[in-house]
N, C-alpha and C positions, 0 to 999 in steps of 0.2 A: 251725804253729798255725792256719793260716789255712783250709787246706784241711781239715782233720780236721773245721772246723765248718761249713763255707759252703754244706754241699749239700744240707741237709735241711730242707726246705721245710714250714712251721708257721704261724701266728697271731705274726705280728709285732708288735701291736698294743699290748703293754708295753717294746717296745725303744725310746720315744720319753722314756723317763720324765727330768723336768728336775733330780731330784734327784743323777743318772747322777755320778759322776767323771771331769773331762776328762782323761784319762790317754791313755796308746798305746792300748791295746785300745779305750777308747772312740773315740779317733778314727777307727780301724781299722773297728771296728762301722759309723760315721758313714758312711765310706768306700761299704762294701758297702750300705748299708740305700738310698742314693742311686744306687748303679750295681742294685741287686736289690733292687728292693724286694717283692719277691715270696717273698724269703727272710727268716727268722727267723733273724736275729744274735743273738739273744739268749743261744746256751749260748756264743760266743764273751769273753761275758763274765767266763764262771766257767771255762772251760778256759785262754782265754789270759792272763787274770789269773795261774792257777795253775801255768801255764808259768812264764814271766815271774817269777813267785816262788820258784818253783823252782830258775830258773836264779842268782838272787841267794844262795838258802840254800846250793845247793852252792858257791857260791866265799866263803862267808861260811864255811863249814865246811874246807874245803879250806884256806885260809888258816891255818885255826886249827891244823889238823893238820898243816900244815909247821911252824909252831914246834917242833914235837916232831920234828921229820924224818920225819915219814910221808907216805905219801900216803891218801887216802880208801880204798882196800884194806885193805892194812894196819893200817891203824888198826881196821878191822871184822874181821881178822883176828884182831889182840891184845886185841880186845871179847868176840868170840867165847868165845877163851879163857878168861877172867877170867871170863866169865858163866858158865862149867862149873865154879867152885868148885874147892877144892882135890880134884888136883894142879895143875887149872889147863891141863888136857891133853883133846884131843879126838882121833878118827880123822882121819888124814887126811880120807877121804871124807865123813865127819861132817861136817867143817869147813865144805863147800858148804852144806850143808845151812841150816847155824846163820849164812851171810852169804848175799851178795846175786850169786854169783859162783858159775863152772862149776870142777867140779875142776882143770881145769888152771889155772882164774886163781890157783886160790888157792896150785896149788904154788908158779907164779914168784913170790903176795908171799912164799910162806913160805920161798921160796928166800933171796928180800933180807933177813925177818927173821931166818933162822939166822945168816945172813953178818953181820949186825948185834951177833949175840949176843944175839937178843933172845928165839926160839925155839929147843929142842932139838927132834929127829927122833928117834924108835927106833922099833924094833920093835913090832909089835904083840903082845901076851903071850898074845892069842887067836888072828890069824889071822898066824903067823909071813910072809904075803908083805905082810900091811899094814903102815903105818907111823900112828906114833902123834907129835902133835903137840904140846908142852909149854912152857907161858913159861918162861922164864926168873928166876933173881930181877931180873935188871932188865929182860926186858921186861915184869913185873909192877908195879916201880912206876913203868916207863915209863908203861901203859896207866891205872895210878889215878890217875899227874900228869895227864895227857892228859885221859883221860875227866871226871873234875874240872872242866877248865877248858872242854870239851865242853857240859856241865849248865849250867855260868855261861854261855855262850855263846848258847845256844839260851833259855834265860829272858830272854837281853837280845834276842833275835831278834823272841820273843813279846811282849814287853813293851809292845808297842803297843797289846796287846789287854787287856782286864779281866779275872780268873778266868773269870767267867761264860761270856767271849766263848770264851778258849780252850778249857773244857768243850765248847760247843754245836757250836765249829768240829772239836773231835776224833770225837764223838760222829757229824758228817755224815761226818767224811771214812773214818773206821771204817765205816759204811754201803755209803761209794760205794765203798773199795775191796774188800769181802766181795763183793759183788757184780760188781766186776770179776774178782777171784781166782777168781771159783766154777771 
């Protein structure tokens, strides 16, 4: 976190504000603005804040989805799925596309959910060397229990915030990451 922000030298000039939260990153900020004051700590706020948050949402998430025996793969595996509507079946190679994972990640989860019972594999009816990827009935209402309690999860996650807050906060980070994705 530390180094991503500390070398890009700016108008430091609002990184003194008294309103600040004395959190880690603010201290952190404190830290460097006394040994460099010649640098602008100030995106270390909104980066390592959103580190730091990040790191809590994924075990806040991850926790959730071991009740169900999954792990964070997996589970966006059998998300995937579900989100292509019935049959409930995508391309292998598809399947990268529609999660956050290289084809081969996704064979080893799809590998544990067949083994589960939770995914069927066949052929493809178009390209006979591909393979075609299909929930299962239960890994179907595996993934509606799951995802279910996913929605409840993540509403208590945001909770701290007002409608309003979490509109304006989706609405930047939609922004920042089009612009990082280009």
């Amino acid at each position: 976190m530390e180094g991503v922000t500390d070398d890009h030298p700016g108008d430091h000039s609002g990184d003194h504000s008294d309103d600040r939260p004395d959190d880690h990153v603010a201290r952190i900020q404190a830290e460097w603005r006394a040994e460099r004051p010649d640098l602008d700590t100030g995106p270390q706020g909104v980066i390592g804040r959103l580190h730091r948050i990040a790191n809590h949402l994924t075990g806040e998430l991850t926790l959730l989805y071991a009740k169900y025996g999954l792990t964070e793969g997996e589970f966006d595996v059998l998300a995937a799925l579900r989100r292509a509507g019935a049959p409930y079946e995508r391309a292998a190679g598809e399947l990268a596309l529609h999660t956050m994972v290289t084809t081969g990640a996704v064979s080893k989860r799809v590998d544990r959910l067949e083994r589960a019972g939770l995914v069927q594999r066949r052929r493809s009816d178009v390209d006979g060397r591909g393979r075609v990827v299909r929930l299962t009935p239960a890994g179907r209402r595996l993934i509606d229990k799951a995802f279910t309690a996913h929605m409840a999860n993540e509403q208590r996650l945001l909770g701290v915030l007002t409608p309003d807050e979490t509109a304006q906060l989706e609405r930047l980070l939609t922004r920042w990451l089009q612009h990082l994705e280009r």
